[in-house]
C-alpha positions, 0 to 999 in steps of 0.5 A: 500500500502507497501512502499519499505522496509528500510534497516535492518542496521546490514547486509551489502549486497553485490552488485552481477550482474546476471552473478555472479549467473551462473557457469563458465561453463554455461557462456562459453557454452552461450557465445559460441552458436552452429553455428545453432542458428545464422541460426535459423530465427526470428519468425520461427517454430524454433524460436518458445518457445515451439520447443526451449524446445523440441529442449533443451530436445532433445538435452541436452544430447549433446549440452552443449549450450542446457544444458546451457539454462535449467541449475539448477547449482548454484554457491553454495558459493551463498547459505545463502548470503546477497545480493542486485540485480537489476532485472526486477518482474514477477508477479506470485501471488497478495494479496487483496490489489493488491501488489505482494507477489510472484515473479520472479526477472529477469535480462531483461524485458520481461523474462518469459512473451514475451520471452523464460525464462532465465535459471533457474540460472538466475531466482531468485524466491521470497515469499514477503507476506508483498507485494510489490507495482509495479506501472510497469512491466519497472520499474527495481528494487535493491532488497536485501535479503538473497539468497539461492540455492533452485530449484523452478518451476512452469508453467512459469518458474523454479527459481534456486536461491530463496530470503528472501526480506529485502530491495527493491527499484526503481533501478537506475544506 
């Protein structure tokens, strides 16, 4: 078992939130959603993830809220920065001791696994081969590294940003 990696005391990290990683422009079209979507009733076919991603595609081409939601842009000042962010793991891959060596971080519970992705700028994608211990998917986490803007997808979601992990830590507030 790896215990939390200890700070590297040369590099200061930056302390960002999600909402600094989405450009201007896709934080309005989010924060402004089409009059549709408050119609749309839960646990309707409409609601469904896979009707919202041919719904997103159909619509990209016009509806800046559609495009919002599978936006690849980046801030680009991002790339190669020292930050630390609170975020919940999605488990993608494990080593033989059982700890996580590639994840998602996210910045709610429940991205990626209950619910429709965030967008992919609010997807970071992390390859820790050292692997990290998560006791539990509710435990939030402070991870610090370097951030790059590098697009990666898999099956379950596509990651905008990725991180080289130098620091990580049970977050609290």
């Amino acid at each position: 078992m790896h215990k939390p990696v200890k700070h590297t005391p040369d590099i200061n990290f930056k302390s960002i939130e999600w909402i600094d990683l989405i450009p201007k422009n896709d934080l309005d079209a989010l924060l402004n959603p089409p009059d549709y979507i408050a119609e749309i009733k839960d646990g309707s076919i409409e609601d469904q993830m896979e009707s919202q991603i041919q719904n997103a595609i159909s619509a990209a081409n016009d509806d800046r809220y559609q495009q919002a939601l599978v936006s690849i842009n980046v801030i680009p000042e991002m790339d190669k920065q020292a930050v630390k962010i609170p975020g919940f793991i999605v488990p993608l891959e494990f080593n033989e001791d059982e700890t996580v060596t590639q994840f998602f971080l996210v910045p709610y519970f429940g991205a990626c696994i209950h619910q429709p992705p965030p967008p992919p700028n609010q997807i970071i994608f992390v390859n820790y081969p050292k692997g990290l211990l998560l006791e539990s998917l509710y435990n939030p986490f402070g991870i610090s590294g370097v951030l790059s803007t590098s697009v990666i997808q898999n099956d379950m979601a596509t990651a905008a940003y990725t991180m080289e992990v130098l620091h990580y830590e049970i977050y609290t507030e």
